[in-house]
MMTF fields as JSON, N, C-alpha, C and O atoms, coordinates in Angstrom:
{
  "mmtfVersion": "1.0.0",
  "mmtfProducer": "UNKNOWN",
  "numBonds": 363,
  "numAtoms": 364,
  "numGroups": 91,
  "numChains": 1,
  "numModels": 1,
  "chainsPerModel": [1],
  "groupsPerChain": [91],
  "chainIdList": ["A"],
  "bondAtomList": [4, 2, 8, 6, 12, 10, 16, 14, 20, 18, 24, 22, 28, 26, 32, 30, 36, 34, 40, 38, 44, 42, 48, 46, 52, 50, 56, 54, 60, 58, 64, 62, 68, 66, 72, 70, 76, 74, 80, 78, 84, 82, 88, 86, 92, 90, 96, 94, 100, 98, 104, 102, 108, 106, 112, 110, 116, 114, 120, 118, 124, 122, 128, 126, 132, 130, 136, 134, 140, 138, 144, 142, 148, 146, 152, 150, 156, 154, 160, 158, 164, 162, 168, 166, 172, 170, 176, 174, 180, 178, 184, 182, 188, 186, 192, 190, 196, 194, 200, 198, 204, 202, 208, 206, 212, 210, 216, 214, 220, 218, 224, 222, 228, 226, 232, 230, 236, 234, 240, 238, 244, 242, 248, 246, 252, 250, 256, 254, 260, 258, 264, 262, 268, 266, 272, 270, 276, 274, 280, 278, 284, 282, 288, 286, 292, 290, 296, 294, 300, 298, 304, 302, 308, 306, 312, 310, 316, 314, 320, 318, 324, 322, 328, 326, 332, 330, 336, 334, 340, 338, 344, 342, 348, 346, 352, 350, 356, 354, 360, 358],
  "bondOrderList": [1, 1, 1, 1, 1, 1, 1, 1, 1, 1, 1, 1, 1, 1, 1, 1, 1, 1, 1, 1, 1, 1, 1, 1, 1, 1, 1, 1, 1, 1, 1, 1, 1, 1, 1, 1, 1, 1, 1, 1, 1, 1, 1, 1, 1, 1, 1, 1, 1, 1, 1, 1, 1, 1, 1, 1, 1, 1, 1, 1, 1, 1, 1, 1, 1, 1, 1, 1, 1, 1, 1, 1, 1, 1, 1, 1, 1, 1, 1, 1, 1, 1, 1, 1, 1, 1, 1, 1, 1, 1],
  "groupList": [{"groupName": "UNK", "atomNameList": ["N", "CA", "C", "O"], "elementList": ["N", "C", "C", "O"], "formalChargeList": [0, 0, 0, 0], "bondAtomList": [1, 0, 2, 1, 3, 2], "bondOrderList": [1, 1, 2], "singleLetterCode": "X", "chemCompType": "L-PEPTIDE LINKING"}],
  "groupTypeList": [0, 0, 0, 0, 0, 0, 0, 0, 0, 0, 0, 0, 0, 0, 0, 0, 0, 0, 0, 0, 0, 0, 0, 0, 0, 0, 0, 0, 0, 0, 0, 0, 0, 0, 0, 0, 0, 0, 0, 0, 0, 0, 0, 0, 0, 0, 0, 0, 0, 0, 0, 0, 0, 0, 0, 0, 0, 0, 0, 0, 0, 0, 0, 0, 0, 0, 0, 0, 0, 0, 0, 0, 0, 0, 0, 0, 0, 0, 0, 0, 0, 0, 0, 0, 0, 0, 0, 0, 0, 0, 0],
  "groupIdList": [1, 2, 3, 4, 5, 6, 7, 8, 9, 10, 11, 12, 13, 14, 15, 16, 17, 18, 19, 20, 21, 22, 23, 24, 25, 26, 27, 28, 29, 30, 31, 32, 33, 34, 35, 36, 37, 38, 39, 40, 41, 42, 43, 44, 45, 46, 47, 48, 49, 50, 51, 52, 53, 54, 55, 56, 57, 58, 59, 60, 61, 62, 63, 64, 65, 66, 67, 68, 69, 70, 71, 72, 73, 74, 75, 76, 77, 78, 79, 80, 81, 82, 83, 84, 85, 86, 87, 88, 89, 90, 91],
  "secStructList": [7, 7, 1, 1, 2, 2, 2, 2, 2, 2, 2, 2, 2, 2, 2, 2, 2, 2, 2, 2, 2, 2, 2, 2, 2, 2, 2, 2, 2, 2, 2, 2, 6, 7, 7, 7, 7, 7, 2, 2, 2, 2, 2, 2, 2, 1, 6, 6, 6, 7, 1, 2, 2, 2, 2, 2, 2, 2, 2, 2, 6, 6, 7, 1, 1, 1, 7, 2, 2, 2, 2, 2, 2, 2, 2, 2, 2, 2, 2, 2, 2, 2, 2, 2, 2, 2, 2, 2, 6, 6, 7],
  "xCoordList": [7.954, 8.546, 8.958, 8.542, 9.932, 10.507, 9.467, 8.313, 10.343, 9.715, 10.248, 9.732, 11.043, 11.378, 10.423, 10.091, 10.133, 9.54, 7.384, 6.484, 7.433, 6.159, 5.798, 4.839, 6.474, 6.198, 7.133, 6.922, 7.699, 7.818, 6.497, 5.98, 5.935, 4.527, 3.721, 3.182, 3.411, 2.107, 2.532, 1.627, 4.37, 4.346, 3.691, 2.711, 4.332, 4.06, 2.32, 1.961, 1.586, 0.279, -0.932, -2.132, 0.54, 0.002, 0.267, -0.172, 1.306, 1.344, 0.98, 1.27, 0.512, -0.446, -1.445, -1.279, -2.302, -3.602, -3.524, -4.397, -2.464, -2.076, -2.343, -3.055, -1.531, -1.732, -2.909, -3.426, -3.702, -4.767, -6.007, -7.123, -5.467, -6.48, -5.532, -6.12, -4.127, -4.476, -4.764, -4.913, -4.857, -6.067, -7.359, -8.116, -7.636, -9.137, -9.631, -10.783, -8.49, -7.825, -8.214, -9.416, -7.402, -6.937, -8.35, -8.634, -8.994, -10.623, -11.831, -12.932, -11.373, -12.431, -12.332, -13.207, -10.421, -10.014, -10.52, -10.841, -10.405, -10.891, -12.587, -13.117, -13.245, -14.669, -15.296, -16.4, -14.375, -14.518, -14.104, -14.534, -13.168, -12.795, -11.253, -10.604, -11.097, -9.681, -8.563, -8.697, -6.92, -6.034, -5.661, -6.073, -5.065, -4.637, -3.792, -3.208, -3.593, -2.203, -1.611, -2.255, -0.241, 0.609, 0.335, 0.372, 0.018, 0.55, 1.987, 2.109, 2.865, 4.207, 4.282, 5.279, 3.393, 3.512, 2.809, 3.395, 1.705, 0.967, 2.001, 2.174, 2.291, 3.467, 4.582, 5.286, 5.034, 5.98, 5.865, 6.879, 4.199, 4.144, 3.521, 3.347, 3.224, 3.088, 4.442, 4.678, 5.47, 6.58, 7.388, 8.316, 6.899, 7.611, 6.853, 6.42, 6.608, 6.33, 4.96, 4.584, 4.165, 2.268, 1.655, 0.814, 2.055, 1.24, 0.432, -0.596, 0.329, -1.097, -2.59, -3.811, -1.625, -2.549, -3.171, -4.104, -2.006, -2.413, -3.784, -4.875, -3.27, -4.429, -5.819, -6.904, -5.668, -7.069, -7.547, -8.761, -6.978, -7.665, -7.984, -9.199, -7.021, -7.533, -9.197, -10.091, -8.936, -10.584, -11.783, -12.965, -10.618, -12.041, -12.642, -13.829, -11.746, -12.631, -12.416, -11.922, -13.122, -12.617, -11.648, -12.162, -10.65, -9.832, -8.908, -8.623, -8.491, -7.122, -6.959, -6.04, -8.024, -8.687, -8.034, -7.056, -8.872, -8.493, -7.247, -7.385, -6.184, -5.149, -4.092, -3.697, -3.519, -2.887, -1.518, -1.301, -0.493, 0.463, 0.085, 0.789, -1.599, -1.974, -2.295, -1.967, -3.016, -3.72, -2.638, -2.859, -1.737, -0.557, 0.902, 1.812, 0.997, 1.969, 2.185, 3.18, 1.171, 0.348, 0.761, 0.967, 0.814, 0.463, 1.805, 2.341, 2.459, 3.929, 4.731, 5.823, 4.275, 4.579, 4.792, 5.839, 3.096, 3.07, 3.768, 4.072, 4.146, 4.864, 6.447, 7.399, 6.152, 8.223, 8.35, 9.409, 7.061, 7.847, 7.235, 7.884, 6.487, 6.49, 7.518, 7.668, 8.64, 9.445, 10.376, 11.124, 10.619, 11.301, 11.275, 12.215, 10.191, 9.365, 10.34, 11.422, 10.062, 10.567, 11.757, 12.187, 12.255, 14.12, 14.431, 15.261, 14.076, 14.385, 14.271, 15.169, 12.855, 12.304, 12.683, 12.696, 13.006, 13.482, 14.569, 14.648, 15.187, 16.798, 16.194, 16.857],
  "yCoordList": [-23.56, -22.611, -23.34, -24.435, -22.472, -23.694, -23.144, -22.745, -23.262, -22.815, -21.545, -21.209, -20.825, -19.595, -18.32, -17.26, -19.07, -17.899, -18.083, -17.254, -18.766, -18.613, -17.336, -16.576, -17.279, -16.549, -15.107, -14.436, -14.545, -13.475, -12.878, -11.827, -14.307, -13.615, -13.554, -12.447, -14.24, -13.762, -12.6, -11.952, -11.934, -10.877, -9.814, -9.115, -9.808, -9.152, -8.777, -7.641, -9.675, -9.4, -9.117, -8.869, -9.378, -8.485, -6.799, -5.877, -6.94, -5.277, -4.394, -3.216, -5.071, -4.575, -4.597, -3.407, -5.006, -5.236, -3.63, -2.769, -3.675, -2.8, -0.903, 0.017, -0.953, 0.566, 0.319, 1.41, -0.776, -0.436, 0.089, 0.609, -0.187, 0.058, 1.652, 2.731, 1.541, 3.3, 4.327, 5.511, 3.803, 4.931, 4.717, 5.675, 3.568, 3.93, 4.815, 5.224, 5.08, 5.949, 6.961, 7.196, 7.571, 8.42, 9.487, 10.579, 8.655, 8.893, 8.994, 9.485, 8.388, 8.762, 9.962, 10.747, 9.916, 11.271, 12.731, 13.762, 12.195, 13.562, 13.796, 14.907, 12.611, 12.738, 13.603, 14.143, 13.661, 14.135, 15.898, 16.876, 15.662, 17.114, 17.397, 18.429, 16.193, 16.151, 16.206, 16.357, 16.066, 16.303, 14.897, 13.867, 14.67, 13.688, 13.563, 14.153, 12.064, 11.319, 12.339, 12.93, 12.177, 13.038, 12.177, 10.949, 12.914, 12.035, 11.659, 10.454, 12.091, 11.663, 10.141, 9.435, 9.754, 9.106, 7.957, 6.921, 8.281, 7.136, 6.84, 5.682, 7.474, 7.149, 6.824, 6.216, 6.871, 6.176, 4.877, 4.179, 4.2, 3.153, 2.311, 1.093, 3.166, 2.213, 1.951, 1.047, 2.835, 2.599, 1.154, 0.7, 0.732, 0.356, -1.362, -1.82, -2.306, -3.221, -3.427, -4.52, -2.295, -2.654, -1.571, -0.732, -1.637, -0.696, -1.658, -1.197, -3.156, -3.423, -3.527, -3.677, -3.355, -2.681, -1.161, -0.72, -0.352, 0.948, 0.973, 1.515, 0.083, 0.075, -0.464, 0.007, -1.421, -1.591, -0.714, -0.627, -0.249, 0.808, 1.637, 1.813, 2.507, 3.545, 3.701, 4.53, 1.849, 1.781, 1.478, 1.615, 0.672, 0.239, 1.378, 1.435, 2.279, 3.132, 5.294, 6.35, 4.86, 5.584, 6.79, 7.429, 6.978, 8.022, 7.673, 6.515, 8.444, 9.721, 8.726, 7.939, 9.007, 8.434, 9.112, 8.872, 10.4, 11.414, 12.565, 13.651, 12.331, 12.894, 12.229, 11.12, 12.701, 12.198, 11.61, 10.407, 12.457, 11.262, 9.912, 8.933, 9.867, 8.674, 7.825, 6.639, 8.417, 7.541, 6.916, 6.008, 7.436, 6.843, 6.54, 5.893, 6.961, 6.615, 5.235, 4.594, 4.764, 3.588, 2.418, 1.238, 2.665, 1.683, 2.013, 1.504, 2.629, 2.552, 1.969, 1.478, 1.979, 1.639, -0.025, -0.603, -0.595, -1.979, -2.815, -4.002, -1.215, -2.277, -2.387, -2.878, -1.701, -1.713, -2.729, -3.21, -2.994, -4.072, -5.448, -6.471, -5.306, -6.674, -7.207, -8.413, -5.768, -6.265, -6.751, -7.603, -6.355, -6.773, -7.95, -8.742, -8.145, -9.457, -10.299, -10.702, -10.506, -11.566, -11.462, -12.201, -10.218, -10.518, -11.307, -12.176, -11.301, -11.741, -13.224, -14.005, -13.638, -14.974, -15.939, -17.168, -14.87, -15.791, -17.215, -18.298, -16.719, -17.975, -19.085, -20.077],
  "zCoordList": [-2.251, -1.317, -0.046, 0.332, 0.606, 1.795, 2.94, 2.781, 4.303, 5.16, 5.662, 6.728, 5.245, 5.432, 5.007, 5.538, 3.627, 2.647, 3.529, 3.659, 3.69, 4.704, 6.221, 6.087, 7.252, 7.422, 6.957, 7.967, 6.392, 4.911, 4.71, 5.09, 3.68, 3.074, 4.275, 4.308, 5.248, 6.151, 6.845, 7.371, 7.049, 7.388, 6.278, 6.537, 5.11, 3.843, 4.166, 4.477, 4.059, 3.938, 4.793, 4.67, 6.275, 7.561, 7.616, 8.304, 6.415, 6.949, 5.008, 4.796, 4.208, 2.908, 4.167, 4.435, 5.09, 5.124, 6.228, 6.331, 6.766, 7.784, 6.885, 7.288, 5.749, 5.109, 4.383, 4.145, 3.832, 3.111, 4.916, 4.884, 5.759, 6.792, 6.889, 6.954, 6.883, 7.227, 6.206, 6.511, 4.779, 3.742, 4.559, 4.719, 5.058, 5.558, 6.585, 6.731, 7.351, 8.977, 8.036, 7.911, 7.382, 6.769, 6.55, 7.041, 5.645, 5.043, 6.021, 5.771, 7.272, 7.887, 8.714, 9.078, 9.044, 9.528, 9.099, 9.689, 7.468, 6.378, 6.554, 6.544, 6.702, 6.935, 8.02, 7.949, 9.105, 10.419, 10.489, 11.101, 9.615, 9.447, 10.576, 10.743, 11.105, 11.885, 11.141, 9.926, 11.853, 11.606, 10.544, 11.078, 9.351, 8.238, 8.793, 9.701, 7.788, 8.137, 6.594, 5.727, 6.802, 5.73, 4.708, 4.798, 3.581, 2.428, 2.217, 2.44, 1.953, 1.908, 3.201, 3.051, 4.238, 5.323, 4.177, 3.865, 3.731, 3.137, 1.374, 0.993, 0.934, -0.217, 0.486, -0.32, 1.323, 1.643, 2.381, 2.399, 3.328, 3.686, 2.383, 2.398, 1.28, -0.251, -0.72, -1.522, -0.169, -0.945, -0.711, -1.38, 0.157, 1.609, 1.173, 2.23, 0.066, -0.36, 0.159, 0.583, 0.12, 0.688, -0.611, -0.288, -1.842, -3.037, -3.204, -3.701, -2.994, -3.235, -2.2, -2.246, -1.438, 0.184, 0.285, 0.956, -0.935, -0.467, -1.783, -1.602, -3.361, -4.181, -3.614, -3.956, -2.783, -2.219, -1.213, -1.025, -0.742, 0.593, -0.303, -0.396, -1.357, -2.305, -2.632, -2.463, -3.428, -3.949, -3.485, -3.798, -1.985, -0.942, -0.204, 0.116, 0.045, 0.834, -0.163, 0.235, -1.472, -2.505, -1.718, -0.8, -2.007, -1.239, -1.975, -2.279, -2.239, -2.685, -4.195, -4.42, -5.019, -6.369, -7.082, -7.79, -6.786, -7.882, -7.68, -8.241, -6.967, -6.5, -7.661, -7.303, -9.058, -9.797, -8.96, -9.107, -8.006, -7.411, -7.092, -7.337, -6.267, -6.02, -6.904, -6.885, -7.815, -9.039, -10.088, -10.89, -9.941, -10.898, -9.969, -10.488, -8.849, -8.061, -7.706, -8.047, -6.97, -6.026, -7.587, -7.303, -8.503, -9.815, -9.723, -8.74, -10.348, -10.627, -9.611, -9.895, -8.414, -6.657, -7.284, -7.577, -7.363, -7.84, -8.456, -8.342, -9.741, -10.697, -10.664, -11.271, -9.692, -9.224, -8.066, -7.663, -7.571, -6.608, -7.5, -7.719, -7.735, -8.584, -9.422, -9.62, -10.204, -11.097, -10.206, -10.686, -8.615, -7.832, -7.515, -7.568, -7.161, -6.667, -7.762, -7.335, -8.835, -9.708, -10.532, -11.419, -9.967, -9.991, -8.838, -9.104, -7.736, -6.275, -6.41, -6.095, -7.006, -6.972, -8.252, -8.321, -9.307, -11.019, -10.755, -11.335, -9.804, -9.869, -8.738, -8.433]
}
């Protein structure tokens, strides 16, 4: 990889680390009994190339498990940017 594609990924995995911390916002919000972040806000910052940020916050801080959009969204999320990922990166 050159030196372009460096900071890319340390942005990339500054901001996966960023939505797997706001499922954790999210969960403690719900714990408290306060106002949530929207779901459509959290599917769309998974949409947004951090589904493997949003799969670890999911499981790290168990939340929105058993919500079938999440439980199969967040994965389909993955596997669409991954197929991205390596159309982008194949040539």
């Amino acid at each position: 990889m050159d030196g372009l594609w460096t900071p890319a990924l340390y942005a990339l995995a500054a901001w996966n680390l960023a939505v797997a911390l706001l499922y954790g916002w999210d969960k403690r919000l719900a714990v408290r009994g306060r106002r949530r972040v929207p779901e459509a806000t959290l599917l769309v910052a998974a949409g947004l190339f951090a589904a493997p940020g949003a799969l670890a916050g999911m499981h790290l801080f168990r939340h929105k498990t058993k919500k079938a959009l999440f439980r199969f969204g967040v994965p389909a999320l993955l596997l669409c940017q991954l197929l991205a990922a390596y159309a982008l990166l194949r040539d």
